[in-house]
N, CA, C and O atoms as a GROMACS GRO file, in nm:
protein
  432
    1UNK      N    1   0.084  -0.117   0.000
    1UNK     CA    2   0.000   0.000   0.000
    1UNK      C    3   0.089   0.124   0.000
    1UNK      O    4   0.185   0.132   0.077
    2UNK      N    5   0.053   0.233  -0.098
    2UNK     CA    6   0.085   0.346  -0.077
    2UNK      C    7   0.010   0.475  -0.055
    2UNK      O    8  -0.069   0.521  -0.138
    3UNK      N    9   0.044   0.544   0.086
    3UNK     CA   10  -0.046   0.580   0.137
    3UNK      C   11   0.052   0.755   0.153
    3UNK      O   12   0.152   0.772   0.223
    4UNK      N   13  -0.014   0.858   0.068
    4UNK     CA   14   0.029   0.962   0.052
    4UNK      C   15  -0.032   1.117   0.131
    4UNK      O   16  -0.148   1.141   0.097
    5UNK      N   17   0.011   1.192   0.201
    5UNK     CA   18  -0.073   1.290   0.274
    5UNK      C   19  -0.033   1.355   0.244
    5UNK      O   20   0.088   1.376   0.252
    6UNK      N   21  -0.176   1.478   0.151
    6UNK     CA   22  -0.124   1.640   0.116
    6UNK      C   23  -0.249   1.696   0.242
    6UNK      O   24  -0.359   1.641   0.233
    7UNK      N   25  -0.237   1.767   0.314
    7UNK     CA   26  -0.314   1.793   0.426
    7UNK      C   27  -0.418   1.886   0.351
    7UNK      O   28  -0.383   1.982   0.282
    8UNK      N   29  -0.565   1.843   0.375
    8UNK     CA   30  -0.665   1.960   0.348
    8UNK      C   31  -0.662   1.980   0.193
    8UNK      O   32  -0.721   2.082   0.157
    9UNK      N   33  -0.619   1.919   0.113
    9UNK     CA   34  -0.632   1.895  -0.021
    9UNK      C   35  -0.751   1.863  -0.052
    9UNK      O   36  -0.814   1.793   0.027
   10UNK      N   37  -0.806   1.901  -0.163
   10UNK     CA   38  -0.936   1.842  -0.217
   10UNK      C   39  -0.910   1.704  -0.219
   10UNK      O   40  -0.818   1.652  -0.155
   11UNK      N   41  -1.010   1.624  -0.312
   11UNK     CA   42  -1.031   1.473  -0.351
   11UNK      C   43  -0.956   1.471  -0.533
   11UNK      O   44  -0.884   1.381  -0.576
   12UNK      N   45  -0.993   1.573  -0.597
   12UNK     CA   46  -0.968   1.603  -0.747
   12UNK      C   47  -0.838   1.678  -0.755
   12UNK      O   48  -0.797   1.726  -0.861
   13UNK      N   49  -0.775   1.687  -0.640
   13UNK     CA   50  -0.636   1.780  -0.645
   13UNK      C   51  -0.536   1.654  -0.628
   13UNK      O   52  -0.431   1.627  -0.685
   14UNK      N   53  -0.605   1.591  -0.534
   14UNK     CA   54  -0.526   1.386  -0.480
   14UNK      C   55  -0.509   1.396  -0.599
   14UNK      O   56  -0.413   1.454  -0.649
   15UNK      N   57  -0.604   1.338  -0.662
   15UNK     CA   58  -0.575   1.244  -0.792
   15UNK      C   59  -0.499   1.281  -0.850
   15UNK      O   60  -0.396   1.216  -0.867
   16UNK      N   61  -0.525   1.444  -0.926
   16UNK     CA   62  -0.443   1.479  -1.005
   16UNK      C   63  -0.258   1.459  -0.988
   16UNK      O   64  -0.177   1.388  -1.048
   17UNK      N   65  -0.245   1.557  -0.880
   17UNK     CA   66  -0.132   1.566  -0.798
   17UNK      C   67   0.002   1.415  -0.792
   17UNK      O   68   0.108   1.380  -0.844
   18UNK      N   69  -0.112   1.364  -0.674
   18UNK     CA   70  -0.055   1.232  -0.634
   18UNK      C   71  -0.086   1.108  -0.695
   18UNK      O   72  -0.008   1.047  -0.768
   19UNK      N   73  -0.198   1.072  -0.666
   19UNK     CA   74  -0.242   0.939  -0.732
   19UNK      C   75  -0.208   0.906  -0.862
   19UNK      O   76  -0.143   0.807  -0.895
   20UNK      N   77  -0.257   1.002  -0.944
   20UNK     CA   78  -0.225   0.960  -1.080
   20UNK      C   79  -0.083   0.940  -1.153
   20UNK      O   80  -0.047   0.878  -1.253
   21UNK      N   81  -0.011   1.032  -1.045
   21UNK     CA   82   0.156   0.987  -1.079
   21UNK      C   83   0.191   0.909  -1.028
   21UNK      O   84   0.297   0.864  -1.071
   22UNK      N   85   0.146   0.857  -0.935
   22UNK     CA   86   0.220   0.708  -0.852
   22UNK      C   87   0.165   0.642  -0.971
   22UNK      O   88   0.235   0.643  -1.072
   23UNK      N   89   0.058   0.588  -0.975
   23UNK     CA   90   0.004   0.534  -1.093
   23UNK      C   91   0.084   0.483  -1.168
   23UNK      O   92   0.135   0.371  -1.179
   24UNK      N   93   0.094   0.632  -1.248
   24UNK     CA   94   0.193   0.634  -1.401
   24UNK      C   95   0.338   0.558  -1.343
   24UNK      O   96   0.393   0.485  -1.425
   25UNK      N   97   0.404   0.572  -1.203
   25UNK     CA   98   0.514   0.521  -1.207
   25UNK      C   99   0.538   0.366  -1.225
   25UNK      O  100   0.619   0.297  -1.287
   26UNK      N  101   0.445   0.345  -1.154
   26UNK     CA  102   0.436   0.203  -1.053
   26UNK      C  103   0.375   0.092  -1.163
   26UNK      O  104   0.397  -0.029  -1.160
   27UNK      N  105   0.273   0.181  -1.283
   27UNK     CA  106   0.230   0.020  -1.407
   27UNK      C  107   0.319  -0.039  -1.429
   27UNK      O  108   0.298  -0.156  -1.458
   28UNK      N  109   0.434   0.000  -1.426
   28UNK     CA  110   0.472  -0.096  -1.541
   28UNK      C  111   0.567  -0.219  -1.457
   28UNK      O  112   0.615  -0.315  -1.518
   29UNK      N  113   0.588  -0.196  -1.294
   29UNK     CA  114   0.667  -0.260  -1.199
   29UNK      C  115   0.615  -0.387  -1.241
   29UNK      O  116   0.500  -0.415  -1.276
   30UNK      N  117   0.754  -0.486  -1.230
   30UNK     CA  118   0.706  -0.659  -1.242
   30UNK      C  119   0.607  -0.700  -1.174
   30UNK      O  120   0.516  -0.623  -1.143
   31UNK      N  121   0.608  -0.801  -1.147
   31UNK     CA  122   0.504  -0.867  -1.047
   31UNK      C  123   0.382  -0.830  -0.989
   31UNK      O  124   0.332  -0.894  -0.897
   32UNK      N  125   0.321  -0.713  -1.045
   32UNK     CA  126   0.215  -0.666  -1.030
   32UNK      C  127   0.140  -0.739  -1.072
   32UNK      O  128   0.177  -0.782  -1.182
   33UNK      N  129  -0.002  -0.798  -1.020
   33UNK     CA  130  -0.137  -0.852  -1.079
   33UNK      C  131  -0.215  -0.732  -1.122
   33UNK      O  132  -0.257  -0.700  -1.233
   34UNK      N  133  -0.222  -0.683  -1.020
   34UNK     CA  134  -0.346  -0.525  -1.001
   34UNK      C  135  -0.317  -0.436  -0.891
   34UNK      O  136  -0.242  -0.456  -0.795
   35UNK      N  137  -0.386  -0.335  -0.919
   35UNK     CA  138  -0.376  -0.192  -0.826
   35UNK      C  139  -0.537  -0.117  -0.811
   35UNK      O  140  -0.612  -0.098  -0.907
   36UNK      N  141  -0.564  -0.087  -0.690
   36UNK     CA  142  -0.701   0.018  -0.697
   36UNK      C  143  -0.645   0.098  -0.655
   36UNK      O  144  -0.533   0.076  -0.608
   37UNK      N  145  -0.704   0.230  -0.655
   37UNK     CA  146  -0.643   0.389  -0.554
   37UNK      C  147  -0.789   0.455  -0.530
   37UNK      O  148  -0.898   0.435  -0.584
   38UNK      N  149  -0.756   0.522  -0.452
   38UNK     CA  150  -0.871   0.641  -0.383
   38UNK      C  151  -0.820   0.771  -0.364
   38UNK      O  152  -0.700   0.788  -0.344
   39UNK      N  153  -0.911   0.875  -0.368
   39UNK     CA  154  -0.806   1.006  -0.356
   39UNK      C  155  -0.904   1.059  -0.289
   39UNK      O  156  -1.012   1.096  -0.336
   40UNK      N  157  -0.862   1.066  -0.154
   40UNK     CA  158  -0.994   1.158  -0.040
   40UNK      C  159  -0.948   1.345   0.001
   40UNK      O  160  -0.879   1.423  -0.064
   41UNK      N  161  -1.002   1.361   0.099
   41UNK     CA  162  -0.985   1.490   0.143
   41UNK      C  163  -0.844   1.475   0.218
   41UNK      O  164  -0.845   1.411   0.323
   42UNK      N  165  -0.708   1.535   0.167
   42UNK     CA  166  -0.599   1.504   0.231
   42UNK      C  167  -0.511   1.416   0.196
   42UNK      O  168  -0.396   1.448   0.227
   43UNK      N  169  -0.527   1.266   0.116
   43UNK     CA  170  -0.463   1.173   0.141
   43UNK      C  171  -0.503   1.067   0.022
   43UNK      O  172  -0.621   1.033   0.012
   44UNK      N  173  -0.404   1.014  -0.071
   44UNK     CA  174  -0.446   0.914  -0.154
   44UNK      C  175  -0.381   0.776  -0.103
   44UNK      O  176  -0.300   0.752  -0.013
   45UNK      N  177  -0.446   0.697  -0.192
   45UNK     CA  178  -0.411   0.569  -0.104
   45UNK      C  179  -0.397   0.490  -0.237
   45UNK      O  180  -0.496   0.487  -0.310
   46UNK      N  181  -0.258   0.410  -0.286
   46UNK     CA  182  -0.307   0.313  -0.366
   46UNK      C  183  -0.233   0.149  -0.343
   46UNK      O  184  -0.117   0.123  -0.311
   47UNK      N  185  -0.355   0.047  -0.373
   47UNK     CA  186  -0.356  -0.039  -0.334
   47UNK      C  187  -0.289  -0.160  -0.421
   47UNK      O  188  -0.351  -0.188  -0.523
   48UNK      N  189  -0.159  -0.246  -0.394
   48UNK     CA  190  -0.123  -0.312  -0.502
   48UNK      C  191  -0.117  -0.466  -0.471
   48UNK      O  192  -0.053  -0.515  -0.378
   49UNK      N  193  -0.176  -0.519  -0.540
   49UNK     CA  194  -0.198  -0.639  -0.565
   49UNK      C  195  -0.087  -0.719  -0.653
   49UNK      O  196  -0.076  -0.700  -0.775
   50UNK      N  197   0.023  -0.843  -0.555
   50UNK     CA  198   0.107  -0.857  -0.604
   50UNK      C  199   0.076  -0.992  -0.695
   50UNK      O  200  -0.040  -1.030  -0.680
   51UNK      N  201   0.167  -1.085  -0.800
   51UNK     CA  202   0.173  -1.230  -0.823
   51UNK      C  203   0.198  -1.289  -0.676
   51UNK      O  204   0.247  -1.232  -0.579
   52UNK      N  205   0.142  -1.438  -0.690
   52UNK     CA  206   0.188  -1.543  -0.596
   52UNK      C  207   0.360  -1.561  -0.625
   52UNK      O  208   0.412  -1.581  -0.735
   53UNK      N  209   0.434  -1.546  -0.487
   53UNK     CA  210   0.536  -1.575  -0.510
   53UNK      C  211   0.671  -1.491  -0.528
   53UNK      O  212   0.787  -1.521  -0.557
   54UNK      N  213   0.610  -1.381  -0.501
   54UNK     CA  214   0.713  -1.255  -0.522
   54UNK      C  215   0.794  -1.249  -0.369
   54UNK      O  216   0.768  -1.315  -0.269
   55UNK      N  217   0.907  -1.142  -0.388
   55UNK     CA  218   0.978  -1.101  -0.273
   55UNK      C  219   0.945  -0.950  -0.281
   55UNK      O  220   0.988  -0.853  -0.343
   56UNK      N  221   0.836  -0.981  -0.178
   56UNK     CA  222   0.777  -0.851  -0.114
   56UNK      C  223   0.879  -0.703  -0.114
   56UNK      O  224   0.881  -0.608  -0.193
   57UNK      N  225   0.983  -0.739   0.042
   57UNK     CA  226   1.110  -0.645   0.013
   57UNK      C  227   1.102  -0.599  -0.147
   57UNK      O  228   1.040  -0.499  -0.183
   58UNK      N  229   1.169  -0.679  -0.231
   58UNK     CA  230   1.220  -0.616  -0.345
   58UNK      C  231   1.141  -0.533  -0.425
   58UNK      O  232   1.167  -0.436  -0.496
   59UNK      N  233   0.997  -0.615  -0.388
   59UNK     CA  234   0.928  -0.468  -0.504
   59UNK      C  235   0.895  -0.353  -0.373
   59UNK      O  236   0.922  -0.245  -0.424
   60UNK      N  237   0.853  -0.331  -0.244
   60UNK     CA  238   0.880  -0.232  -0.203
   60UNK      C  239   1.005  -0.147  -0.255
   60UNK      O  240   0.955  -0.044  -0.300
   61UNK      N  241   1.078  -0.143  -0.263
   61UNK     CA  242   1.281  -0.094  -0.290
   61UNK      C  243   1.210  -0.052  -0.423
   61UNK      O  244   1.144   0.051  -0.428
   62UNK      N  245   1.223  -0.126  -0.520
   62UNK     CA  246   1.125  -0.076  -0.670
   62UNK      C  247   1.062   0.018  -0.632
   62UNK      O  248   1.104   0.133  -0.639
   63UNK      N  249   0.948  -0.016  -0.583
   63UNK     CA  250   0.834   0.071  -0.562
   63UNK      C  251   0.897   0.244  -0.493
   63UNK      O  252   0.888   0.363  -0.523
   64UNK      N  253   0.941   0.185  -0.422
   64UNK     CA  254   1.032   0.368  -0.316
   64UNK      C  255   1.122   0.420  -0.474
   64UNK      O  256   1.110   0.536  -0.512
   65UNK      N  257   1.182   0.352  -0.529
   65UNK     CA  258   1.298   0.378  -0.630
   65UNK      C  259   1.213   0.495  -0.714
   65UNK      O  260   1.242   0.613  -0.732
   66UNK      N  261   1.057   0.389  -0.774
   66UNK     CA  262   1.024   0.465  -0.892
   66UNK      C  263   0.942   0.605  -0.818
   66UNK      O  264   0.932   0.719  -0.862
   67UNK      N  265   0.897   0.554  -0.705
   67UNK     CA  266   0.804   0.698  -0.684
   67UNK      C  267   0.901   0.805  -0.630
   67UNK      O  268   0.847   0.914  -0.647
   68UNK      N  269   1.015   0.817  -0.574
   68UNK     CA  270   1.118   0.937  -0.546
   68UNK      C  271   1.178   0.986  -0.722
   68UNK      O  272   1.268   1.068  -0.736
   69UNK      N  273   1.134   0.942  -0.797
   69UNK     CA  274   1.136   1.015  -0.919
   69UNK      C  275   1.038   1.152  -0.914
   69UNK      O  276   1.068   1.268  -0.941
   70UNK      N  277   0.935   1.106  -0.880
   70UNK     CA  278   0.790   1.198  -0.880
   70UNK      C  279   0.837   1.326  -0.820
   70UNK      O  280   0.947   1.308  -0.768
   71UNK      N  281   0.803   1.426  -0.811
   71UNK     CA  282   0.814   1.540  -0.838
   71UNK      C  283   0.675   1.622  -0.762
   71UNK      O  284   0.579   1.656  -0.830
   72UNK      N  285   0.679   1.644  -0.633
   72UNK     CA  286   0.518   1.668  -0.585
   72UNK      C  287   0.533   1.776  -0.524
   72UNK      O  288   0.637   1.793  -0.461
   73UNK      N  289   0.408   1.898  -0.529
   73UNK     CA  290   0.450   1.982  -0.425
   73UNK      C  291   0.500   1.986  -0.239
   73UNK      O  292   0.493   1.902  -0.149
   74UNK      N  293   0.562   2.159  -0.247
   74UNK     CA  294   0.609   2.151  -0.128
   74UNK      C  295   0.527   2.113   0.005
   74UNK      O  296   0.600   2.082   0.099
   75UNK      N  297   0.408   2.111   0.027
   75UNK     CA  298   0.364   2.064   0.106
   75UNK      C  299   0.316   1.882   0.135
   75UNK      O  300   0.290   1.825   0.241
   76UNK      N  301   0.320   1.846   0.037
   76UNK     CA  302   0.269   1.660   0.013
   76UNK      C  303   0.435   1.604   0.077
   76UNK      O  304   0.554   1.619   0.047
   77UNK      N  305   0.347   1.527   0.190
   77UNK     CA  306   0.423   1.456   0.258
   77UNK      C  307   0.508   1.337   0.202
   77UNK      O  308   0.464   1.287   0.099
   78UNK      N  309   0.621   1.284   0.253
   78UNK     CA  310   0.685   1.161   0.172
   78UNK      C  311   0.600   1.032   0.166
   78UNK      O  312   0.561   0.981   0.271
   79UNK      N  313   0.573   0.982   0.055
   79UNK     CA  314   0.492   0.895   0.024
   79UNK      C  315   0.514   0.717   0.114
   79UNK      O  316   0.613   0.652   0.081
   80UNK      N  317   0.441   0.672   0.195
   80UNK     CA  318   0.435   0.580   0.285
   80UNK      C  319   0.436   0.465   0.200
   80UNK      O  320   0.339   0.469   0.124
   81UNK      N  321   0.504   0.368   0.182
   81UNK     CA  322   0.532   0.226   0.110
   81UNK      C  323   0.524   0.110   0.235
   81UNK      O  324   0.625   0.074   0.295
   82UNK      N  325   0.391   0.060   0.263
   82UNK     CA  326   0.389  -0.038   0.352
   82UNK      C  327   0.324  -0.190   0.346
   82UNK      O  328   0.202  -0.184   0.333
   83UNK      N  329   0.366  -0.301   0.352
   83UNK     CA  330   0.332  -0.429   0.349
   83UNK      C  331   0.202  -0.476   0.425
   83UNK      O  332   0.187  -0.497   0.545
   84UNK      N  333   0.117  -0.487   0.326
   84UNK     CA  334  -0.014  -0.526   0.444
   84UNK      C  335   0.013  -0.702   0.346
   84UNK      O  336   0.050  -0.729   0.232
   85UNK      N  337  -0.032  -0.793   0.472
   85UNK     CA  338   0.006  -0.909   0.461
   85UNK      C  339  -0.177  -0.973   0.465
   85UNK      O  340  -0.220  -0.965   0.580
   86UNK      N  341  -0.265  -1.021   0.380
   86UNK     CA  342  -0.383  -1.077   0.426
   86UNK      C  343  -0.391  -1.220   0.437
   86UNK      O  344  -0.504  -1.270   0.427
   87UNK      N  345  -0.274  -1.312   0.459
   87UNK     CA  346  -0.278  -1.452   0.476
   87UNK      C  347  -0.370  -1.485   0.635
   87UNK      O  348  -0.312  -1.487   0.743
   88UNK      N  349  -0.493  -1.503   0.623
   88UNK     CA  350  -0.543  -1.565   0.734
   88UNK      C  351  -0.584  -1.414   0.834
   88UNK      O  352  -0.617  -1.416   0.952
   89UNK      N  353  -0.574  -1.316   0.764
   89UNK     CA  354  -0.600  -1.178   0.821
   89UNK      C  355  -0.710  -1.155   0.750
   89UNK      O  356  -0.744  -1.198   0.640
   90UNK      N  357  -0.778  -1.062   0.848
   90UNK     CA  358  -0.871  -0.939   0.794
   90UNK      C  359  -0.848  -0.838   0.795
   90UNK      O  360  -0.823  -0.796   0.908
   91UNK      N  361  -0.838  -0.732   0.677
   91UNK     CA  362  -0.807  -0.653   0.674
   91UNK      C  363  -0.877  -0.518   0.629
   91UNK      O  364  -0.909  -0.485   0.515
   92UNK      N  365  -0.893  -0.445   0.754
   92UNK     CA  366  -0.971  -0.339   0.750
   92UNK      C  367  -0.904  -0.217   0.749
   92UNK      O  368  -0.794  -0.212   0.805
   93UNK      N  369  -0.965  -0.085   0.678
   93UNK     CA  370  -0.908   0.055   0.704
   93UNK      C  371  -1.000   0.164   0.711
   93UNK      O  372  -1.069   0.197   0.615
   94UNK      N  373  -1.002   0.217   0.815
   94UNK     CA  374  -1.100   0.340   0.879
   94UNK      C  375  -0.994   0.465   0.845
   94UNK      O  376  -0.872   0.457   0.863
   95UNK      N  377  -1.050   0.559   0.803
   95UNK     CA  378  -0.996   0.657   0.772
   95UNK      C  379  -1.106   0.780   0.806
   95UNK      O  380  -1.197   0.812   0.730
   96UNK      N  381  -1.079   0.841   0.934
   96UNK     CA  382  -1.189   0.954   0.980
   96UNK      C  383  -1.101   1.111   0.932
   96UNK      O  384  -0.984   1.115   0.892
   97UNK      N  385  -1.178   1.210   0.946
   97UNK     CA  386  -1.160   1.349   0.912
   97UNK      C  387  -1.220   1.445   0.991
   97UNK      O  388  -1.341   1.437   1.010
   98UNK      N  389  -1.163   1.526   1.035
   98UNK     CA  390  -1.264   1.651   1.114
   98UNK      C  391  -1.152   1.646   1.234
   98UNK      O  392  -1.043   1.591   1.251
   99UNK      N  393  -1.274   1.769   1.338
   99UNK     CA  394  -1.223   1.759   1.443
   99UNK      C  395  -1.342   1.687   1.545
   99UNK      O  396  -1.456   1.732   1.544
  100UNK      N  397  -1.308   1.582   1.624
  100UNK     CA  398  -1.392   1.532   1.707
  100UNK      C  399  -1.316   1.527   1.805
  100UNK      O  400  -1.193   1.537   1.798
  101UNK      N  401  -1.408   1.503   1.951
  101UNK     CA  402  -1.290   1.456   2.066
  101UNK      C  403  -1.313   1.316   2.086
  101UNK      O  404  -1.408   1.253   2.039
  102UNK      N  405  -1.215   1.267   2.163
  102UNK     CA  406  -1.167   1.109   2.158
  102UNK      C  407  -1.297   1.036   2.216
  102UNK      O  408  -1.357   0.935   2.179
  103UNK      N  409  -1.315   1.118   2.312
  103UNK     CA  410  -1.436   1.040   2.332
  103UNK      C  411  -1.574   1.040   2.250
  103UNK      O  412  -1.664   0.960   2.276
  104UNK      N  413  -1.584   1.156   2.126
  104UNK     CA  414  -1.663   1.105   2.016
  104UNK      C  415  -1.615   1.001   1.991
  104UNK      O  416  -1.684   0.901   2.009
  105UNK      N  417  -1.498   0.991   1.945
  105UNK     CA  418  -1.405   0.871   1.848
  105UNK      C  419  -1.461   0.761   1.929
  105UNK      O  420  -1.516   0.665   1.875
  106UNK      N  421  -1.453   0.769   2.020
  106UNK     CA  422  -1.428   0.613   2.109
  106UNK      C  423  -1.574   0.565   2.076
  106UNK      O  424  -1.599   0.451   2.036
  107UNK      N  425  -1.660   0.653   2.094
  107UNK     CA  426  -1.793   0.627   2.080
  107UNK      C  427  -1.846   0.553   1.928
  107UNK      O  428  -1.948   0.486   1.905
  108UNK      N  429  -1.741   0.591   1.842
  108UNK     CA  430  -1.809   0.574   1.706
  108UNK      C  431  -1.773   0.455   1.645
  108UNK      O  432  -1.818   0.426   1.534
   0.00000   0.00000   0.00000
């Protein structure tokens, strides 16, 4: 997963900006099956779906290689490259926005 934060960004500024250039970097990486992405208020997210059988490590290293090419404004944070593993997992992601207090949160 790559998980990118421009703070307070639109949803149509993500895409443009971020998403769509990770995108463009990352098609053509080996061992890819598939990829989805999302581009919310703040933060794009894209999701990669590897072959059976790959070495994880190595296409992360790829993956960091091709996206420090990219070129993003001064405020978009360094782009997060992290291993979600779903063997025998469930795997969920909540992603909230605003200001609430914890004990809204806790509540919700």
């Amino acid at each position: 997963q790559i998980t990118t934060v421009y703070p307070w960004a639109n949803p149509l500024d993500i895409d443009s900006i971020i998403t769509e250039k990770i995108e463009k970097e990352i098609k053509n990486l080996e061992w890819i099956d598939k990829f989805s992405s999302s581009s919310a208020v703040g933060v794009s997210t894209v999701v990669v779906t590897l072959e059976n059988g790959v070495n994880v490590q190595d296409f992360i290293n790829d993956t960091k290689q091709q996206i420090d090419k990219i070129v993003f404004p001064e405020d978009v944070k360094t782009p997060i490259v992290t291993e979600i593993s779903t063997d025998n997992e469930v795997l969920f992601q909540m992603m909230l926005y605003g200001k609430k207090s914890e004990m809204t949160m806790n509540q919700l």
